[in-house]
C-alpha positions in Angstrom: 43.2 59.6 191.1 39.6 59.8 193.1 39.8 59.2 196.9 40.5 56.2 198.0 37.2 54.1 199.2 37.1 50.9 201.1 33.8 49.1 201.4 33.0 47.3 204.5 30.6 44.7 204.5 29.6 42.7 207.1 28.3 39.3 206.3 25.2 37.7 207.9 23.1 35.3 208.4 20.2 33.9 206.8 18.4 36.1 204.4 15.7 36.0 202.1 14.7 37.8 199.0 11.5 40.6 199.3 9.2 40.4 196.7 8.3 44.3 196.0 9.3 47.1 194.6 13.0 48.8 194.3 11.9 52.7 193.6 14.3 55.1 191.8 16.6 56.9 192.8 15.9 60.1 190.9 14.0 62.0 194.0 17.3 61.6 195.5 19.3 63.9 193.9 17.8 66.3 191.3 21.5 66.9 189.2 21.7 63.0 188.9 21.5 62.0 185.3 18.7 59.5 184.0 20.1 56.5 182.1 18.0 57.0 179.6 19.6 60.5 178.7 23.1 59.2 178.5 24.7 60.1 175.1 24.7 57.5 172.4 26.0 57.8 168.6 22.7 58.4 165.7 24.0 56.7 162.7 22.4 57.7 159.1 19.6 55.1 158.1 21.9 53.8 155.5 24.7 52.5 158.0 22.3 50.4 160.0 22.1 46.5 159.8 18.5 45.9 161.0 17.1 42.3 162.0 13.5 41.4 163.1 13.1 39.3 166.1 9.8 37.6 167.6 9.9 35.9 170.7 7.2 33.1 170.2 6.3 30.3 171.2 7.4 27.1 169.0 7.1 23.1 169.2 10.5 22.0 169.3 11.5 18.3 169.0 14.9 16.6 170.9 15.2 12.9 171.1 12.1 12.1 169.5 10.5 14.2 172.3 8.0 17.3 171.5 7.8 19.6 173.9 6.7 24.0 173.7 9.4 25.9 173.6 9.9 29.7 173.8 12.4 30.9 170.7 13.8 33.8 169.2 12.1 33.1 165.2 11.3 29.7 166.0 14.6 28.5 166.4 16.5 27.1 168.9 18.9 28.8 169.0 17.1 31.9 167.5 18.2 33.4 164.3 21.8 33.9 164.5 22.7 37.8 164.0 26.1 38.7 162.3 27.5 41.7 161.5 30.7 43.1 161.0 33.1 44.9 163.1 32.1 48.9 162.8 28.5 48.2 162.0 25.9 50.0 163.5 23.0 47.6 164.6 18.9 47.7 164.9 17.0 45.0 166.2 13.6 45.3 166.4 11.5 42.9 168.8 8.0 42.0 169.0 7.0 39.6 171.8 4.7 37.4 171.0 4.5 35.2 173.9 2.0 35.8 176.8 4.8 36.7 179.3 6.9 39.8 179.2 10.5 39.4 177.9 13.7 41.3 177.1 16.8 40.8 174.6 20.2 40.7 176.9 23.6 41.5 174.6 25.8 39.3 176.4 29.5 40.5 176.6 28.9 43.5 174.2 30.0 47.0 175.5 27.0 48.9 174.7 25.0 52.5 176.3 23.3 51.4 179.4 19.7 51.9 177.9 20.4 49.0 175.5 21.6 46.2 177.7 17.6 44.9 177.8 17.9 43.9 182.1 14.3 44.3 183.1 14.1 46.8 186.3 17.4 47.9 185.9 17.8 49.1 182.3 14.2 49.0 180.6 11.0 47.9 181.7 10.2 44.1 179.9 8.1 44.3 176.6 5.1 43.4 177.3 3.1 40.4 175.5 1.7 41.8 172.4 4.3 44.8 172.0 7.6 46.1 170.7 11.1 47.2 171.3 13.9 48.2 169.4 17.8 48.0 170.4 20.7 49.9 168.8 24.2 49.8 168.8 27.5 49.9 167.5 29.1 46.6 166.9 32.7 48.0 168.3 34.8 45.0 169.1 34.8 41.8 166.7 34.6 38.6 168.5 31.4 36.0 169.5 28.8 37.3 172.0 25.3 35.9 172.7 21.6 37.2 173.2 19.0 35.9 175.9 16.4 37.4 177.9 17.4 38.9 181.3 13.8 38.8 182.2 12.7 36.0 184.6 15.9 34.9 182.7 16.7 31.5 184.8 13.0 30.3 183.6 13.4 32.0 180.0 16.9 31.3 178.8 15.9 27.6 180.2 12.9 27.4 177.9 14.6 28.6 174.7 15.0 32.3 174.6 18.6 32.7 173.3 20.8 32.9 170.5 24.1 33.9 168.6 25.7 37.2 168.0 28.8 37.3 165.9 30.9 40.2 165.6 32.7 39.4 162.0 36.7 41.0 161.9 37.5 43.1 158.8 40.0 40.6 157.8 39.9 37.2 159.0 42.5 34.6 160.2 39.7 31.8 159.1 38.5 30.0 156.1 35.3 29.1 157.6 33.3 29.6 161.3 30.6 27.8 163.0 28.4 28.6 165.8 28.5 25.6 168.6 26.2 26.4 171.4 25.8 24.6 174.3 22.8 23.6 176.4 21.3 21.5 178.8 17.7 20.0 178.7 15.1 18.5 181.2 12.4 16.7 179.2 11.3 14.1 181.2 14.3 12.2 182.4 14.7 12.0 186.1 17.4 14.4 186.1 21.0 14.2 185.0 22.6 12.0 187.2 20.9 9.1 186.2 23.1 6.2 186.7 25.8 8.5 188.1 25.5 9.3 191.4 28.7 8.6 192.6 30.1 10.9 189.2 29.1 14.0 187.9 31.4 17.8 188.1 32.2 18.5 191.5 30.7 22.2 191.6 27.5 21.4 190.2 25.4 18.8 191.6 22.2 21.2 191.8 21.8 21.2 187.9 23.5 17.8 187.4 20.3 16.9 189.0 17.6 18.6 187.4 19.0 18.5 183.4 19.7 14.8 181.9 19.6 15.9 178.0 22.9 18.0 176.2 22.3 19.6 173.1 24.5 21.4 170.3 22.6 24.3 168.6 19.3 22.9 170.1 19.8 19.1 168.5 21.5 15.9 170.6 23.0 13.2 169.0 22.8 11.7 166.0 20.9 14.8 164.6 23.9 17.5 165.5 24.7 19.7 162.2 28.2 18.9 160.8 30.9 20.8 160.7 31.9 20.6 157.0 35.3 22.0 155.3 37.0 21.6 152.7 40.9 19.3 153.5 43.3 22.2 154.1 41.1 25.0 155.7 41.4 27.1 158.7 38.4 26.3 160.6 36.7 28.3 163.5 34.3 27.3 166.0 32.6 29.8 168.4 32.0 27.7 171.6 29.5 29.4 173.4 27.3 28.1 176.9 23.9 28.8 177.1 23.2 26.3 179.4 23.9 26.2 183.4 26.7 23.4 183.5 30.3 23.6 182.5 30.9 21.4 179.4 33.9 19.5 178.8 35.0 18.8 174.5 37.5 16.5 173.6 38.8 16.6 169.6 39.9 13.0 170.0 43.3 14.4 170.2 43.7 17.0 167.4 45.3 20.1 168.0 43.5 23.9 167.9 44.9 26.9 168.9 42.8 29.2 171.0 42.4 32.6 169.8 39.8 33.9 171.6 38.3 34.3 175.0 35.0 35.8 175.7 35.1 37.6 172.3 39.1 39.3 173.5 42.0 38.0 171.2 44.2 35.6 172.6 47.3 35.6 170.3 50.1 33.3 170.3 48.8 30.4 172.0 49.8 27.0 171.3 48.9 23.5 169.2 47.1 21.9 171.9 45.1 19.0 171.9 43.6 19.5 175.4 40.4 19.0 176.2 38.1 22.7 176.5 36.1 23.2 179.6 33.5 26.1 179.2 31.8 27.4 182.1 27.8 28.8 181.8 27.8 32.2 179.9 31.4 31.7 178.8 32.7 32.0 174.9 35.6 30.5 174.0 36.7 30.4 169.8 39.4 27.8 168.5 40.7 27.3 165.2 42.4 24.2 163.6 43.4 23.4 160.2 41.4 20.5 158.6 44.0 18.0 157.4 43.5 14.9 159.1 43.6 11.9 157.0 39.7 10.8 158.1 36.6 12.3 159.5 36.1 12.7 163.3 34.1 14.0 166.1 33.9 16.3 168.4 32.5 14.9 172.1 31.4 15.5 175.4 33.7 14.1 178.5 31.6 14.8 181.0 30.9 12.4 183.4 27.1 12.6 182.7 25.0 10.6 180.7 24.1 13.7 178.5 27.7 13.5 177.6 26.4 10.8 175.5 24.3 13.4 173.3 26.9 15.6 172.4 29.0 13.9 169.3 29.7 16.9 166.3 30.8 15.2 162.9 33.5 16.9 161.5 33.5 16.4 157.7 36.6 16.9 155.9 35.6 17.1 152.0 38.1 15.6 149.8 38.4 13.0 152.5 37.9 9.1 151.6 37.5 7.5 154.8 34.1 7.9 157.0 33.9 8.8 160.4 35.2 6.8 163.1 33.0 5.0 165.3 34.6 6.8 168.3 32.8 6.1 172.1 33.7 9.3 174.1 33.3 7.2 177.3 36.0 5.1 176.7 38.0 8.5 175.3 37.2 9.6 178.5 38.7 6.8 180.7 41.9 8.6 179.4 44.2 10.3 181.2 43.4 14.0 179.4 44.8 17.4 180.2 42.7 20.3 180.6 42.8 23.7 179.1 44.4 26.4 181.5 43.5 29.6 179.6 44.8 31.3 183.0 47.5 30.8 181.2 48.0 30.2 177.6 48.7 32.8 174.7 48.5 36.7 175.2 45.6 39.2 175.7 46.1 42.6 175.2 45.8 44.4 178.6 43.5 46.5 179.9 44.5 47.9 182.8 47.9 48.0 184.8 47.8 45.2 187.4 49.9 47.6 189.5 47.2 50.6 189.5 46.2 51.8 192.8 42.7 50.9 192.8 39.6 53.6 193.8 37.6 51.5 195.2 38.1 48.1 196.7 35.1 45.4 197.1 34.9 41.9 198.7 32.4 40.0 197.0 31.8 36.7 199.2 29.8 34.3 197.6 27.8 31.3 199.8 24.5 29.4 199.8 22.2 29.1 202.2 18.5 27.9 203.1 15.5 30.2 202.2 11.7 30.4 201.0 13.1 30.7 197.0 12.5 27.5 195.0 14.3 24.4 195.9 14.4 25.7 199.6 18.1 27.8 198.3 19.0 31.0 198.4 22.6 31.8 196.5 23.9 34.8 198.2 26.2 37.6 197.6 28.0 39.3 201.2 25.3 37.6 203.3 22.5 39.1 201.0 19.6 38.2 198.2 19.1 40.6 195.4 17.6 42.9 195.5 19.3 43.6 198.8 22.6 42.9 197.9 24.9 46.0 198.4 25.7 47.6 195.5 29.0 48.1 194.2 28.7 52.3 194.1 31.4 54.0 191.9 32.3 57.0 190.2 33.4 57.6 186.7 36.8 56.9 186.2 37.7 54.9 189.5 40.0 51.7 188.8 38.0 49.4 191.1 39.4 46.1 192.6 36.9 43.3 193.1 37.7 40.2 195.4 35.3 37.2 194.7 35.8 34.3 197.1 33.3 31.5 196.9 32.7 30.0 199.9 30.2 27.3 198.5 30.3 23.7 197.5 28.8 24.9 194.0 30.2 26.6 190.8 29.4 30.6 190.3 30.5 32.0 187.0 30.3 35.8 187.8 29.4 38.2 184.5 29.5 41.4 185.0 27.8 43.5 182.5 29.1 46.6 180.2 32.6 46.3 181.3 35.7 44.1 180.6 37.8 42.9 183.6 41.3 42.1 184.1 42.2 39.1 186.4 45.1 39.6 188.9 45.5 36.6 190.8 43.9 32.9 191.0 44.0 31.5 194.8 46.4 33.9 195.7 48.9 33.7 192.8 49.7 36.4 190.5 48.9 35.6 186.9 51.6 35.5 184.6 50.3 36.7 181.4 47.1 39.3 181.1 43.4 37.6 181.4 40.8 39.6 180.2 37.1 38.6 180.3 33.4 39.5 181.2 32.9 36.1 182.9 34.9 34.5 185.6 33.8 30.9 186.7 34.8 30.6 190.6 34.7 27.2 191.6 33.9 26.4 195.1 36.8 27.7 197.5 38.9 29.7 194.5 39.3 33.4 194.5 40.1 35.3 191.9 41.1 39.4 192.1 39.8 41.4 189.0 40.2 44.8 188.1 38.1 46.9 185.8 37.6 50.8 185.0 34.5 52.1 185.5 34.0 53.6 182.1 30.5 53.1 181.0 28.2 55.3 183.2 24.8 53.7 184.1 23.4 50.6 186.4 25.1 47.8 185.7 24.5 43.8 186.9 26.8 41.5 187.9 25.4 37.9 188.7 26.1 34.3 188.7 25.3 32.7 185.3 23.9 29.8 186.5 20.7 31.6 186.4 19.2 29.9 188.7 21.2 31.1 191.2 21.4 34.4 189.9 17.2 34.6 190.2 17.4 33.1 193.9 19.6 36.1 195.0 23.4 35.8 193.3 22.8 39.4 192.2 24.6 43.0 192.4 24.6 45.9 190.9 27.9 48.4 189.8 25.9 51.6 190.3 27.9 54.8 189.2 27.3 57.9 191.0 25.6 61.1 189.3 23.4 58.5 187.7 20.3 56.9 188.6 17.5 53.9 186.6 13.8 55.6 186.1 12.9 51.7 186.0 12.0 49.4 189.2 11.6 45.7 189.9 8.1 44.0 189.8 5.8 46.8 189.4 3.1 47.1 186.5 5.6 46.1 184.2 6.5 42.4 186.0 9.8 43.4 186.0 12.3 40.2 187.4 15.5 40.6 185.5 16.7 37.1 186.6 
């Protein structure tokens, strides 16, 4: 074990983010290693799945509202990219738009080079040019791609899409996709009618988005989820928007069996309802039997919640679906999914290691110059003057992260898995692991991850707009340093 190394951070005042340049660090220390020289595996031609992506822009229609958006092949969400477990992928992208962009792999474990964060791991691809990203597909499960380049404007505006990670053998007849989003096209914000409701935790986006959408389509136009009467059925929940979402299955049962793309195993017929955080994936399976055609809704207490309604079509099934008003479902008195603690994950690290390294991450909002008059800060800091979290290879580190806000923060961090200790205090019973922790305001959580993947690594708030006014840090590993900086010729903003 490495020597022990506590990091003392004193938090301040005020602050406000510095528009400039962050230089390298390579002057610094001539045997340091350049990301960009890390090892990574050269597959034969033959063993690579190759897709084409352009980002371009594309006039996209929701509730009989035309508006440009920016897409991934013209489609909201963009072309969805699935492979299977073991496969070695290439995606080649070609920016088309007039602004620069990147491709983000969210919750894959990937070389450092290929994690497409402008200024940290590449330099954006400028309009007019191309990139290519390759990696091994290692772990089966449902992840996501976005831009991590001006990302809270981007992802916002379109730029985002499905990866799915196929098993070798399957516990599922069927899968769909289900992502998640929020819209503003014209309404006066989401909160309409509402003030005294809403999601504690998120009145800043409850106020700016007032349209939910389900694979970029509201209600009546969602896709339905068709099966045949007797079939294992998966959906891959995943939220690309910056509110938590709330779906009720009008009371019929699903196990969950995944969490952020890690197995959950054993857990229980439940017919709670889900709560998904920004950034989060969540897959459930149920077994189509029921005796009529349903839907699947939204219980928030927004009017959005109205737009969400997802047939589900049993074939073989006589009866239509019910007229079902997820308002009144959601006068109900309805339990809430606790995947703190439900089913079994397969540890990743002993929650009784001695950690390396020990960092308080204290999360609070304050007034500043950034948009809205907000700054979202990390320690009393704004990226890019957040302190990094500095570690060396091999080092269990133990993270802390407090919120000390009245607003949600779901913390990703990138490249690595994390283990979750306690909640508020409490020791968890069974192991948690995840890439993205939502801390509500005045939780803590205690996480614990290896530092195992050498290179610069974010970790931010996925609400990316707090994220891109300063809810940003870095894992930086020593020996290693980023030829890339922020701004620059290259625009680089990677949130």
């Amino acid at each position: 074990m490495g020597k022990f190394r506590l990091l003392t951070l004193i938090i301040g005042g005020i602050s406000f983010i510095l528009v400039g340049c962050q230089q390298a660090t390579s002057s610094e220390d001539s045997t340091s290693i350049n990301i960009l020289d890390i090892p990574k595996e050269t597959p034969n031609e033959e063993e690579i799945v190759t897709f084409d992506i352009i980002a371009q822009t594309t006039v996209w229609e929701i509730k009989n509202k035309r508006f440009e958006a920016w897409t991934y092949n013209n489609e909201i969400p963009g072309e969805e990219i699935r492979v299977t477990e073991g496969d070695f992928v290439r995606v080649n992208l070609k920016n088309n738009l007039d602004e620069p962009v990147t491709i983000h792999w969210h919750g894959m474990v990937l070389p450092n080079m290929m994690d497409g964060v402008a200024g940290v791991t590449q330099n954006a691809v400028q309009p007019g040019e191309e990139y290519t990203y390759e990696f091994e597909a290692i772990e089966a499960g449902t992840y996501w791609y976005h831009s991590h380049q001006d990302s809270g404007n981007q992802v916002d505006r379109g730029l985002y899409g499905a990866l799915i990670v196929e098993p070798m053998e399957k516990s599922y007849d069927q899968d769909f996709v289900l992502m998640l989003d929020e819209w503003s096209i014209g309404e006066s914000g989401g909160m309409m009618g509402h003030m005294s409701g809403g999601t504690p935790g998120e009145m800043d986006s409850q106020m700016t988005y007032g349209t939910f959408t389900v694979n970029g389509k509201s209600a009546p136009n969602i896709d339905p989820v068709v099966a045949n009467f007797g079939e294992r059925v998966r959906l891959r929940l995943v939220n690309a928007g910056y509110q938590k979402h709330y779906l009720y299955l009008q009371g019929n049962s699903y196990n969950l069996v995944a969490n952020d793309g890690k197995e959950v195993i054993g857990a229980p017929l439940i017919p709670d309802v889900i709560e998904i955080a920004p950034g989060e994936r969540l897959d459930i399976e149920f077994i189509a039997n029921q005796s009529n055609n349903w839907y699947i809704s939204s219980v928030n207490n927004v009017e959005g919640a109205n737009d969400i309604r997802i047939p589900i079509i049993v074939n073989h099934v006589e009866k239509q679906v019910e007229d079902i008003d997820p308002v009144v479902e959601g006068k109900k008195e309805l339990s809430l999914i606790d995947f703190t603690n439900i089913g079994e994950m397969e540890s990743i690290i002993s929650t009784e290691a001695e950690p390396d390294l020990i960092y308080e991450m204290d999360l609070n909002v304050g007034m500043g110059m950034m948009a809205g008059g907000m700054t979202y800060k990390i320690n009393g800091k704004t990226f890019p003057n957040t302190d990094p979290i500095k570690v060396q290879k091999g080092d269990v580190v133990k993270v802390t992260i407090t919120n000390n806000s009245m607003l949600d923060h779901p913390m990703h961090l990138h490249g690595h898995y994390f283990q979750v200790i306690t909640r508020n205090g409490e020791r968890l019973k069974n192991p948690l692991v995840k890439d993205l922790i939502n801390v509500k305001p005045h939780e803590q959580y205690e996480i614990l991850f290896t530092a195992d993947n050498p290179g610069e690594w974010v970790f931010h708030c996925h609400d990316l707009v707090h994220a891109g006014n300063g809810m940003v840090t870095v894992v930086k590993y020593n020996g290693y340093y980023s030829p890339f900086e922020l701004e620059g010729e290259y625009f680089n903003k990677p949130e």
